[in-house]
N, C-alpha and C positions, 0 to 999 in steps of 0.2 A: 803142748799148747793147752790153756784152759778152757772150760768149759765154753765161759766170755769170749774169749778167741775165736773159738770153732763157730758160735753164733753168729758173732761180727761176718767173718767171713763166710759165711754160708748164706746171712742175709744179702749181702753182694752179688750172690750167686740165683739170686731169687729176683734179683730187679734188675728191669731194663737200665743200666748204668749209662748207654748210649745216650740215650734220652733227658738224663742229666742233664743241667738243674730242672729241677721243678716249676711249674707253672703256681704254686703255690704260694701265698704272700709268706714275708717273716713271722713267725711265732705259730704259725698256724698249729692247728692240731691234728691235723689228717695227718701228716708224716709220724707223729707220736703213735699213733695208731697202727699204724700201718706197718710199722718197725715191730710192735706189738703182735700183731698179726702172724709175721713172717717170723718172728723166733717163735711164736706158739708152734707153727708148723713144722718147724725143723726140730724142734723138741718131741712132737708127735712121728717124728720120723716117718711125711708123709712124701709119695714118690712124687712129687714135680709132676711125670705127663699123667698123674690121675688127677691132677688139682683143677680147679674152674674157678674163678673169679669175672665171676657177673656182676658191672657196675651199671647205673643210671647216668641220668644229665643233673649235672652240678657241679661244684668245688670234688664236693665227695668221689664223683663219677668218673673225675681222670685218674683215681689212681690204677683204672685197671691197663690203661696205656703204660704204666712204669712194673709191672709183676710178671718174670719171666716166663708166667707158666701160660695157659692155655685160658686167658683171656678175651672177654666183649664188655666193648662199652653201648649200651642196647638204647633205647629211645626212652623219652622222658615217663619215667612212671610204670617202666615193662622192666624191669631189671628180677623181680621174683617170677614174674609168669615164664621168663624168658630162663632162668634157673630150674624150673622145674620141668618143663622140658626137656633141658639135657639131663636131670636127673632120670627121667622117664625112660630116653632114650638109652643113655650110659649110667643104669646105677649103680656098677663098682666104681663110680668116680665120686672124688669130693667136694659135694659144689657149694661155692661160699656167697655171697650174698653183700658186696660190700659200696653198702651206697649212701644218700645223705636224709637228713629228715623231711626236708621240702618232696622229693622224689618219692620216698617210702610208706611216707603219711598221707600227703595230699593229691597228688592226680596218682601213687601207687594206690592210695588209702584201699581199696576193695580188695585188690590183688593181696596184698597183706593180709586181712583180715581172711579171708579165704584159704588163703597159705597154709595160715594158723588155724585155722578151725578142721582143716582136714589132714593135720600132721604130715604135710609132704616133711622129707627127709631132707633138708637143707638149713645152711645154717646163715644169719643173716644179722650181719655186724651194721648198726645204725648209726653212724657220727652227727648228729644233736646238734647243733652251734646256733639253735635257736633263731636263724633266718635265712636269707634264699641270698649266701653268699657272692654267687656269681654275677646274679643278675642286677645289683643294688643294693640290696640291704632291706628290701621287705620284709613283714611279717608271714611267718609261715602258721602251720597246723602245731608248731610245738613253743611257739614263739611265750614266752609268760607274761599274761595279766598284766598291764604298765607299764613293758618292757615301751623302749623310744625304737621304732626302727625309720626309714623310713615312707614308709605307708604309716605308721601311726606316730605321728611327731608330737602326738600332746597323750600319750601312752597308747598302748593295746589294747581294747576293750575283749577280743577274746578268749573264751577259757582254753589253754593247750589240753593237747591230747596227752592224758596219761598212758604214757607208750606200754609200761611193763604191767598196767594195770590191765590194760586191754587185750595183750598177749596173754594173760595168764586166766583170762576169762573164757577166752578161746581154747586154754587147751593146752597147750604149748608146753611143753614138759622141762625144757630148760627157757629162766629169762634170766636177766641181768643186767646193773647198771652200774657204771663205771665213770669218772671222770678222766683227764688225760692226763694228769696227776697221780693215778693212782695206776701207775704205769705197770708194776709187779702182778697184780692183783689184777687187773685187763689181762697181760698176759699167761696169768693161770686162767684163769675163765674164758679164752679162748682154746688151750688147750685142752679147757675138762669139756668144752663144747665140740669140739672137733672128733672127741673120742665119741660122743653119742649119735643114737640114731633122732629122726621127727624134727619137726620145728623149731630150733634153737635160734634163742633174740639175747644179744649183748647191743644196749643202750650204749654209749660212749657218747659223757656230758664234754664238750670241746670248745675251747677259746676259741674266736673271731675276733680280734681287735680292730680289725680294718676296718668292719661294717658294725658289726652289734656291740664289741667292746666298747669303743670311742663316743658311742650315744649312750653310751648306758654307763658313763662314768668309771671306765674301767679302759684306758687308752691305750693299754700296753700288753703284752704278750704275760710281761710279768704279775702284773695286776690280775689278772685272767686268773692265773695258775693260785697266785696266794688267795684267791678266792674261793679256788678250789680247796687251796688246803684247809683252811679256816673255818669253811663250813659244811664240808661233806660231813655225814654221818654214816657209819658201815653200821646194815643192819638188816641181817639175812630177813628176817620176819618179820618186817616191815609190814604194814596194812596197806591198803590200799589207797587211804589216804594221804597214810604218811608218805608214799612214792609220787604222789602231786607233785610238780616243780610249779614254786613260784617266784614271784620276781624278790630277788634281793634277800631270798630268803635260805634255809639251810635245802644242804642237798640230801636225799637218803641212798645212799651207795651199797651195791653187798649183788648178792646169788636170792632171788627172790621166790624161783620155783625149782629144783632139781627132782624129777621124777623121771625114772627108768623104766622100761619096758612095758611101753603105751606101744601098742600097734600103729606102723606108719600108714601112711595115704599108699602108699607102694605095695606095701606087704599086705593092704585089703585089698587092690586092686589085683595083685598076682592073686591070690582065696578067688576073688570072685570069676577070675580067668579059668582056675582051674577045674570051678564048679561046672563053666560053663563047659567045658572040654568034656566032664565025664558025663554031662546029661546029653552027649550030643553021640 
């Protein structure tokens, strides 16, 4: 059996199949992803009952309903606090972080930012689709400058949050940004992230046809993708301007920070446990 082989079926072996089909519309890209995901893990030859996948409320936040391991799908905008937690409690486990941008950015925005600023040891897969796909089609925190959703039907007036810009202002030793196109390449950068310890951010830029495609002149799953191909650019050394997303314009794709052995939020907290143990 090849390699392809043993993934396929190992990815089978990693989702809840009961629960088939999905609650996700056609062409989406959460499944893209998430396939992604699951062969990084089985490549990392990681045990199943050490895995954790901690989702939010969203499109993004069911997929922790479909992944056979040790699973929560946690309340809107808790899905990191609620990660580091178990990391706290169990830190030989590997806890992943897999939720949507409305969740992560906007009512999570603090809990993030804090994540990153004090290098807990988890890793936190972002899917981007640039609005709040469940609920409508509003504008979210990542939504681009004159995007149509609908909350802003005559464009967006304002500026998204530069995700990998502000991950790496913080600290964050591994970022990344990906489209759902650039499927091989997600899937290494989930593996090289999975291998490291601290704050680990993979952006994943992802179609919506249903809600953000269709107003934004891009009606199809297909249209989505050749837009992705068309205008992503890979480019590890990107600035921090050049990783702006705007509307209708090129995307910057690549590995933005890889830095090793930063001390975690864990490994100060056991130092400062253990100081306290010998002065006592």
């Amino acid at each position: 059996m090849s390699l392809m082989e043993d993934l396929r079926y190992g990815v089978e072996d990693l989702l809840r199949t009961e629960r088939l089909p999905h609650v996700w519309c056609p062409g989406c890209g959460i499944g893209i992803t998430l396939n992604a995901f699951l062969r990084a893990v089985l490549r990392r030859k990681i045990d199943p009952n050490k895995l954790v996948v901690v989702s939010g409320i969203g499109c993004t936040g069911r997929a922790a309903g479909y992944v056979n391991v040790d699973s929560f799908h946690t309340t809107h905008g808790r899905a990191i606090p609620f990660a580091i937690g178990i990391k706290f409690a169990r830190p030989e486990l590997t806890v992943v972080v897999f939720s949507g941008d409305g969740d992560l950015f906007a009512i999570g925005g603090n809990h993030f930012v804090n994540a990153a600023r004090r290098n807990h040891s988890i890793l936190v897969i972002a899917v981007n689709n640039f609005t709040y796909g469940m609920t409508g089609g509003q504008h979210g925190p990542t939504t681009p400058t004159g995007a149509y959703t609908t909350t802003t039907p005559y464009g967006n007036p304002d500026r998204p949050f530069n995700i990998p810009h502000l991950a790496i202002s913080l600290g964050a030793p591994y970022v990344a940004r990906w489209t759902t196109y650039h499927v091989n390449q997600l899937q290494n950068s989930i593996y090289k992230a999975l291998g490291m310890k601290g704050f680990r951010l993979i952006e994943v830029i992802s179609q919506c046809p249903t809600v953000y495609g269709r107003r934004n002149s891009m009606r199809t799953p297909l249209s989505m993708m050749e837009y992705f191909e068309k205008n992503s650019i890979v480019k590890n050394d990107a600035s921090f301007e050049e990783m702006e997303l705007k509307y209708n314009e090129k995307i910057v794709v690549g590995e933005f920070r890889v830095a090793k052995d930063i001390p975690t939020y864990e490994e100060r907290y056991d130092e400062v446990i253990r100081r306290a143990k010998n002065a006592d």
